[in-house]
N, C-alpha and C positions, 0 to 999 in steps of 0.2 A: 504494500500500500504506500502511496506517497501523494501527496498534497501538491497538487497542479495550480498553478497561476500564471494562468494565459489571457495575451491582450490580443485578437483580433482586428485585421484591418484591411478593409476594401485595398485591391490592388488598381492601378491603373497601364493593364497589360501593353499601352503603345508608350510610354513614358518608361518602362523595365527590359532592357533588353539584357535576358540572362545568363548569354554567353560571356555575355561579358563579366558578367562576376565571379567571382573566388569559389565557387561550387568546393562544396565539403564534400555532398553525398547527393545523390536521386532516389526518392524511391517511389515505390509506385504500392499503394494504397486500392483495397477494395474492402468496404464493408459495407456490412449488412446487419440490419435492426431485429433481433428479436423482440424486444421491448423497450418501448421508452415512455416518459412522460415528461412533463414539465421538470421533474424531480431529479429524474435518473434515466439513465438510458444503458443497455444490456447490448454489444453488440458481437458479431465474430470479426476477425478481419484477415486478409489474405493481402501476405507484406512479402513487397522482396525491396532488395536495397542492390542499388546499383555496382555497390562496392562489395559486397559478400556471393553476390547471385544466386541464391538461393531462397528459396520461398518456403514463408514459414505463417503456420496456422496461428492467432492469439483469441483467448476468452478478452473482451474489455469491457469495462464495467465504470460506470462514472456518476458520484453520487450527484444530490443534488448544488447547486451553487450556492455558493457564499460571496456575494460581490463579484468579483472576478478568479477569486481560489474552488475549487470542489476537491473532493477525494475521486482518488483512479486507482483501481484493482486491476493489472494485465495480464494471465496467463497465456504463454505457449501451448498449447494444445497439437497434439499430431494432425500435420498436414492432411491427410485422405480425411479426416472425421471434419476439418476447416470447410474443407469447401464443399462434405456435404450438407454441414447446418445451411451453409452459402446459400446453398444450390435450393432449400425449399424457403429461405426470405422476399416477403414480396419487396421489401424496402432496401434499396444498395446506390451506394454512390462510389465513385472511382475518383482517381486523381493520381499526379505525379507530383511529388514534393521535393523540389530544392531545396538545399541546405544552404545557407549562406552566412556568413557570419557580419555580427552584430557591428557595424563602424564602433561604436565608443564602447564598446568592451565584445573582447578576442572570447572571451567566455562562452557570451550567448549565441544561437544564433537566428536567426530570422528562417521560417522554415514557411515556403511559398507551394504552395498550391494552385495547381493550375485543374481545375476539374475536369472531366471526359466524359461522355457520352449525352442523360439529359439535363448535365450542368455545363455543357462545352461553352467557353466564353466566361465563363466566371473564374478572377483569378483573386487569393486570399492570401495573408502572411499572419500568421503566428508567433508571438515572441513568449517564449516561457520563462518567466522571471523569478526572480529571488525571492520578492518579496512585492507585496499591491503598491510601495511610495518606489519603486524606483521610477524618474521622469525618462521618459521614452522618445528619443530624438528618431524623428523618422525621415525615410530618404522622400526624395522627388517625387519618386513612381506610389505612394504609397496616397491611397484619395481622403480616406477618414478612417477613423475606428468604427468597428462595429460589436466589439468585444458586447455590447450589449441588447444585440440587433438579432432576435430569435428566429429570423427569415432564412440568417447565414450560418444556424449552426447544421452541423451536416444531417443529424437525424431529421431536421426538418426540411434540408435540401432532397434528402434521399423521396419524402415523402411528397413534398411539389419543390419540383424541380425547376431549375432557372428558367429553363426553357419557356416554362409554362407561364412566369409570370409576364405582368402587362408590360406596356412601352411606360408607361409613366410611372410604372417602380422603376423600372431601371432607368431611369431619366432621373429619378429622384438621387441616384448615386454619384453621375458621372454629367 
């Protein structure tokens, strides 16, 4: 178990050009919702990382929020049983996650998400932090927070997906 405090924030994919940055890692992300609520959300996920290449099954499990900190429980589970919970979830979202590191500390890093299929065009960046008073200098490419925008969290992307929203939410963003 360990104590999560993540800040969220709209990317603005023509402003990031990400070859050009210091890539740590890629990895590439698939999960799927057994259960969630307002509270908590229960999911499987199907991970590989660019730098190990191998794909590996996890249980994840994330309680409910406290400001911007919750608890997260993640187990490894054997790959074949992963991606048969996968395989009967109606609710899944994809992505590929750059790693990049933090400009004003080497420590953290900025982890970007670019989504696939029916969130293609939505891209996000993540910073997992110490603690909720660190201030958060953010680059060019980066539009607003939304660390508090329950539109963009992915249980609720899995479930209506970007695609599907109107022209005037997304106008509302960008």
């Amino acid at each position: 178990m360990q104590k999560e405090i993540e800040r969220k924030f709209l990317v603005n994919p023509n402003l990031l050009n990400i070859e050009s940055q210091n890539i740590i890692d890629i990895h590439y992300h698939n999960h799927a919702y057994l259960q969630s609520s307002q509270s908590y959300q229960i999911r499987v996920e199907l991970h590989k990382s660019k730098s190990i290449n191998e794909e590996i099954g996890r249980i994840n499990i994330k309680g409910p929020k406290l400001g911007i900190s919750r608890l997260e429980f993640e187990y490894e589970i054997p790959l074949n049983e992963a991606r048969l919970i996968y395989s009967f979830c109606p609710f899944k979202i994809s992505k590929i996650r750059y790693k990049i590191p933090y400009e004003s500390n080497p420590n953290l890093l900025w982890e970007i998400d670019f989504y696939q299929e029916f969130n293609k065009g939505l891209v996000t960046a993540e910073l997992e932090i110490p603690d909720d008073s660190l201030k958060i200098i953010t680059p060019d490419w980066i539009v607003r927070e939304i660390t508090h925008d329950d539109r963009f969290y992915n249980k609720n992307l899995a479930i209506r997906p970007f695609k599907d929203w109107s022209i005037s939410e997304i106008n509302e963003f960008f």
